[in-house]
N, C-alpha and C positions, 0 to 999 in steps of 0.2 A: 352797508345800509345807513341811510339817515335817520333815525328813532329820535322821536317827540317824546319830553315822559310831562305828563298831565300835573299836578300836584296843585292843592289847594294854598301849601306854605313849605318856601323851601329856601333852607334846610331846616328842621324840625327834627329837636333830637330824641322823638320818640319815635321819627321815620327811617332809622339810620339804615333802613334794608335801601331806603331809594339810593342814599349815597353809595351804598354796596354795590346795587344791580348798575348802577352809573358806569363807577368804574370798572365793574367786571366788564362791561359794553364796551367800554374807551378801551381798555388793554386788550381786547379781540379785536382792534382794527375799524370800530363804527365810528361812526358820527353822534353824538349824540349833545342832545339842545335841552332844555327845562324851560318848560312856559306854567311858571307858578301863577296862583291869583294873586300872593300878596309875597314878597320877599323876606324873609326874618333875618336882621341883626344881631341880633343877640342873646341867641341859644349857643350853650357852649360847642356844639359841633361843629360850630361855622369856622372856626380855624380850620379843624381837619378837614374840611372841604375846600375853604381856598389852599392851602397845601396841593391838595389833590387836585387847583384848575377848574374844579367842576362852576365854581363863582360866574367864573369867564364865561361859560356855557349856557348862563339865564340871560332870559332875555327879559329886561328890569320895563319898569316904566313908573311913574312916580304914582303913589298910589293916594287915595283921597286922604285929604288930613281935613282935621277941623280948623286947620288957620285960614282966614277967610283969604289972602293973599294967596297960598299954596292953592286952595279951593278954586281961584280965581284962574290961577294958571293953567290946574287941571282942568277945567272947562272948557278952554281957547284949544288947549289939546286934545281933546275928546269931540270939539265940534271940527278938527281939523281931520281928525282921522276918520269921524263919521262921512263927512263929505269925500274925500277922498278912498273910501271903502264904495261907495254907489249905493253904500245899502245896506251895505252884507254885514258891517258891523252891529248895527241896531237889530236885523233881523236873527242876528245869536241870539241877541240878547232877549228877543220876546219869543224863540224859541227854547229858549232855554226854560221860561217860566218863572222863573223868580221873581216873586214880589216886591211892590216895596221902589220908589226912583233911587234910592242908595242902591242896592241891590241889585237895577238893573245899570245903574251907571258902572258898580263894579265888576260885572260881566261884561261890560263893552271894555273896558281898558283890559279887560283878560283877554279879550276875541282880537285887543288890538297885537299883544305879546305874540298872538299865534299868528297873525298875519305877519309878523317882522322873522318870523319864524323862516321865511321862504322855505325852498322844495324841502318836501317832507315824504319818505319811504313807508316808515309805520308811524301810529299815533299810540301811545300806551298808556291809558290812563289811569293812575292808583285813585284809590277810593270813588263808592258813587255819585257825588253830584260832580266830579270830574269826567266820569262817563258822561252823565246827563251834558253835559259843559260840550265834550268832544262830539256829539249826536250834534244837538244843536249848531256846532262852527260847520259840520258836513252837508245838513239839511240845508244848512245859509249859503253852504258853496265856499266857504273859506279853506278848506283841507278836500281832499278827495284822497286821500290816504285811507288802511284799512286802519279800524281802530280795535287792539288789543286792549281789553278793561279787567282791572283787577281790583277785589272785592276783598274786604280782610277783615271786619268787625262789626265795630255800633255803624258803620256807614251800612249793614245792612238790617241790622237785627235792628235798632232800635227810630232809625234815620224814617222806615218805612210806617212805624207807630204815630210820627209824630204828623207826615205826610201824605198817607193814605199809601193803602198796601199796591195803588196799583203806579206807585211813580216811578217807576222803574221798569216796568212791563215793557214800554215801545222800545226804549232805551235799551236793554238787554236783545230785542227783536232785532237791532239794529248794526249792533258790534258785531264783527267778524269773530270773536272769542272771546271767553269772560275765565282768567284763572283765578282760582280759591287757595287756599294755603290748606283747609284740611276736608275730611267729607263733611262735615257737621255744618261747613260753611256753603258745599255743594248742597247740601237737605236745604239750607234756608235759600238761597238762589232761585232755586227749582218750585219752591212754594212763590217764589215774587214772579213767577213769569220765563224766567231765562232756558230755553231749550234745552236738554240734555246733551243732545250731541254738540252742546257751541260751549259746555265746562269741562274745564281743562285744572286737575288739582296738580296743582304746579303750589307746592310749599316755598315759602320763601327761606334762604339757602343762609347757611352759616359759610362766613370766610374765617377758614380752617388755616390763613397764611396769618391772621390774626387772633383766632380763639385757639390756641396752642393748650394742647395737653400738658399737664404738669403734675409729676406725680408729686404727692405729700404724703412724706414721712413720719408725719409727728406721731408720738407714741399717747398711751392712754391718760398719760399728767398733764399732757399741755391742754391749753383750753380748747373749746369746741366754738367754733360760729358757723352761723347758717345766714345766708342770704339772701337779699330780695331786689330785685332790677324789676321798677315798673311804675306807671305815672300812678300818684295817690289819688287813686279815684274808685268807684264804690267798685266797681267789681272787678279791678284786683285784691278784693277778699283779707288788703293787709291788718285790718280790725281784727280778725279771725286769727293772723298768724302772731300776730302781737297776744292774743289771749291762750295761744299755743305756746308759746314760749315763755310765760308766764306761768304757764302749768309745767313743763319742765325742765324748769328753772328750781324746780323744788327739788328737782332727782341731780339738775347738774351745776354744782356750785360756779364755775368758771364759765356758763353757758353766757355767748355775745350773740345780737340779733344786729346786720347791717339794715340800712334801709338807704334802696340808692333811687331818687326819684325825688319829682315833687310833684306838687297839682293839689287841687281844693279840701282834698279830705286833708294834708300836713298838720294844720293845726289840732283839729280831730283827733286825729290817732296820739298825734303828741301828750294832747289830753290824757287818751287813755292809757299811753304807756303811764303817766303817772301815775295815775290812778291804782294801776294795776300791783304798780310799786316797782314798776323794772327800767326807770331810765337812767340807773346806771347802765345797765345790759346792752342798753337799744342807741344804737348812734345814725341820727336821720342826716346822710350824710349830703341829700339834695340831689337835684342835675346835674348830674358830671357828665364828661368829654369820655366818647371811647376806651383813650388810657386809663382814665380813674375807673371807669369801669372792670377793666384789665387787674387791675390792683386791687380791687374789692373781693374778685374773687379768686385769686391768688393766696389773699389774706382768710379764706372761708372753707371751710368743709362740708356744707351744702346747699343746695338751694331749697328755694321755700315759697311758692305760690299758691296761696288756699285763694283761688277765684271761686266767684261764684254768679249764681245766674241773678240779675236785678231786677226790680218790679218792671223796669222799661224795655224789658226784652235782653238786655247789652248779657251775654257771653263770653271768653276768651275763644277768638277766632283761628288760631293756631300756640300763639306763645312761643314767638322767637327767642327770648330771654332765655327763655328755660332752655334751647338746644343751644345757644354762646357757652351759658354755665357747663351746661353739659359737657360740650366739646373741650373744654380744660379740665373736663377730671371730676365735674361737684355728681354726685347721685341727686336726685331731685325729690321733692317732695313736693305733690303738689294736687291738687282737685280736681275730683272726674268730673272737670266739667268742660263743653264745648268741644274745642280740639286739642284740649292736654294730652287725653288719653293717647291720640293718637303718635305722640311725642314722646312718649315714655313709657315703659315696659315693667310695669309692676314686676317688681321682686327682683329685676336683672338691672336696667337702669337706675330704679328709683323705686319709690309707692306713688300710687291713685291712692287719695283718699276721701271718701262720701264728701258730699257737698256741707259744707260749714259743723264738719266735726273735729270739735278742736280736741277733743280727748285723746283721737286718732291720731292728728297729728301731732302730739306731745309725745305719744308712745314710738312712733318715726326715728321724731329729732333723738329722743333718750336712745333708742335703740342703734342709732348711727353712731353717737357719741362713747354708748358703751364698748360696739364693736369695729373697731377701727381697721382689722383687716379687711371687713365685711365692707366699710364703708369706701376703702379706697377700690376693693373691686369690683365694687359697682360702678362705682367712679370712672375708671375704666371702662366698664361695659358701654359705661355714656357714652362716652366719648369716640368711641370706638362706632356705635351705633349712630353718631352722629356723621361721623367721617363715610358710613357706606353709605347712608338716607340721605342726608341733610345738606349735605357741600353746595356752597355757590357757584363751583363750579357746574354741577350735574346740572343746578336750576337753569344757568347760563346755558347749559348744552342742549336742553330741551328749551328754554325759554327761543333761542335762534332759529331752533327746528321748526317752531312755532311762527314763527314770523315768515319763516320762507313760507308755511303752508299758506296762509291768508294771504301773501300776495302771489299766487296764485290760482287765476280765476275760476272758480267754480270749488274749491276746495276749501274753504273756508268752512267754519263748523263742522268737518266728517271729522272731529275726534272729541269724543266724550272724555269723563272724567276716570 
């Protein structure tokens, strides 16, 4: 098959399941093209993507800048490909709906990506105003492929707050299948419109040829760390773990907190590691690549996700991070919220623990730290649980199954969630 994958920015290294589902696609023999809106530079994943070829497989086009000479350029290209589309390029763009002449100028140079796209088998769109994006190129006549849409967080929970609950309704009417990563994302879908039989919880899959279990030996003298993969923003809940670790830091004298991320809260938190009086303890060690990822939690003995739910709606929609940790060995700790639960196995994997109690989770960490047989066999239970749930491969093995059914006609939508 030839597969289109949809993406707003790519590579983005808070999206590293795209580069995963990519390559698992390329290594089963498809085709597969990236028609991004905007191309990123300079996220550290963008090595391990050109390594992996996938660079080769965007289809670029130079995107608006404010230098009035680039600007200039872009113009003469965009009134070239408008004419030469008959039409269909501007009419994405005003079915798409987006406000705003920047806005609709950068939807025409994205509908221009999908046209250079040539023949196309499936369209798979991540996140919704990429759905909305792939409706609109179909209604214009630019694609007549089936379009697979997949849905994973604030693209639904908070995206619809801002833009009225019903912008996603036609859009969802329209795709041949919409997959979620966990139920809690299936409840919110189903509240915007999206039919039941047309959601498919297709979790997005851990590659187990990269997240290698690794057991740890360390005995009760050496230090404890617990860790955290996730962009600094309000509701991954890292304010909450940071005043966790703070509280037991008093029971554990060698207790270390990683923090591996970055995004708008860093300075914030930074603050209040001060404050707190633990930036000895806390090392923010920013946006890393994959490998540095690999070596964070290598270097750690658990993981640590207190999300929580935000005035704006936003959720944790699944929590990839947490099944990667998992899958090397860490037990987890982390908040019943969203689709943690569904990730983790109170008392055998890891703890759920109540939304923004940090008492709880101090008695977790001390309690992992005290018991360290306890802690490596949970560790294993992760991991272990990961390996029969969670694999890229299984997502890959239904994600195809998936595709054959929508391109055959009249089968589309007969499988629920």
């Amino acid at each position: 098959m030839r597969i289109c994958l949809i993406v707003r920015q790519f590579p983005a290294i808070s999206e590293t399941f795209v580069v995963s589902q990519a390559v698992g696609l390329l290594r089963r023999g498809h085709e597969v093209v990236l028609v991004p809106e905007r191309v990123a530079v300079r996220d550290p994943v963008s090595d391990e993507v050109g390594r992996s070829g996938l660079m080769d497989r965007v289809i670029r086009h130079p995107a608006i800048s404010s230098r009035w000479s680039t600007r200039a350029w872009d113009l003469a290209t965009l009134v070239r490909g408008v004419a030469g589309s008959r039409g269909t390029i501007a009419r994405v763009a005003v079915s798409d709906g987006r406000g705003g002449a920047r806005a609709v100028a950068k939807t025409m140079f994205w509908a221009m990506r999908l046209q250079r796209a040539g023949h196309i088998d499936i369209v798979h769109s991540h996140f919704g105003p990429c759905v909305l994006f792939a409706v609109a190129a179909r209604r214009a006549g630019l694609i007549q492929a089936p379009i697979v849409a997949t849905v994973h967080g604030r693209d639904v929970t908070t995206l619809p707050r801002r833009m009225g609950e019903e912008v996603y309704r036609s859009g969802f009417g329209e795709v041949e299948a919409i997959t979620v990563g966990s139920e809690f994302i299936a409840g919110v879908v189903a509240k915007l419109g999206a039919a039941p039989r047309k959601v498919v919880r297709l979790p997005q899959g851990v590659d187990t040829r990269i997240f290698v279990y690794r057991r740890r030996d360390w005995g009760n003298d050496q230090g404890f760390t617990v860790v955290t993969v996730a962009r600094l923003v309000e509701v991954k809940g890292v304010d909450i773990a940071l005043r966790a670790v703070a509280m037991a830091s008093a029971r554990i004298s060698s207790l270390r907190y990683l923090i591996v991320g970055d995004g708008p809260e860093r300075s914030r938190l930074e603050r209040l590691a001060a404050e707190l009086g633990i930036l000895d303890r806390v090392v923010f060690l920013g946006a890393q690549d994959r490998a540095s990822v690999l070596g964070a939690y290598e270097r750690s003995d658990a993981f640590l996700l207190s999300g929580v739910n935000t005035a704006e709606g936003a959720a944790e929609g699944q929590g990839l991070a947490v099944l990667e940790a998992m899958a090397t060995g860490l037990p987890a700790i982390v908040s019943d919220v969203g689709g943690l639960a569904e990730s983790v196995r109170h008392n055998e994997t890891g703890f759920l623990v109540a939304e923004r109690d940090v008492e709880d989770l101090a008695r977790h960490i001390v309690y992992l730290a005290s018991q360290r047989a306890r802690c490596r066999a949970m560790g294993e239970a992760a991991s272990l649980n990961v390996c029969e749930r969670f694999t890229l491969d299984s997502q890959l093995d239904r994600l195809e199954e998936l595709y054959r059914m929508v391109l055959v006609p009249g089968r589309a939508g007969d499988r629920g969630a």
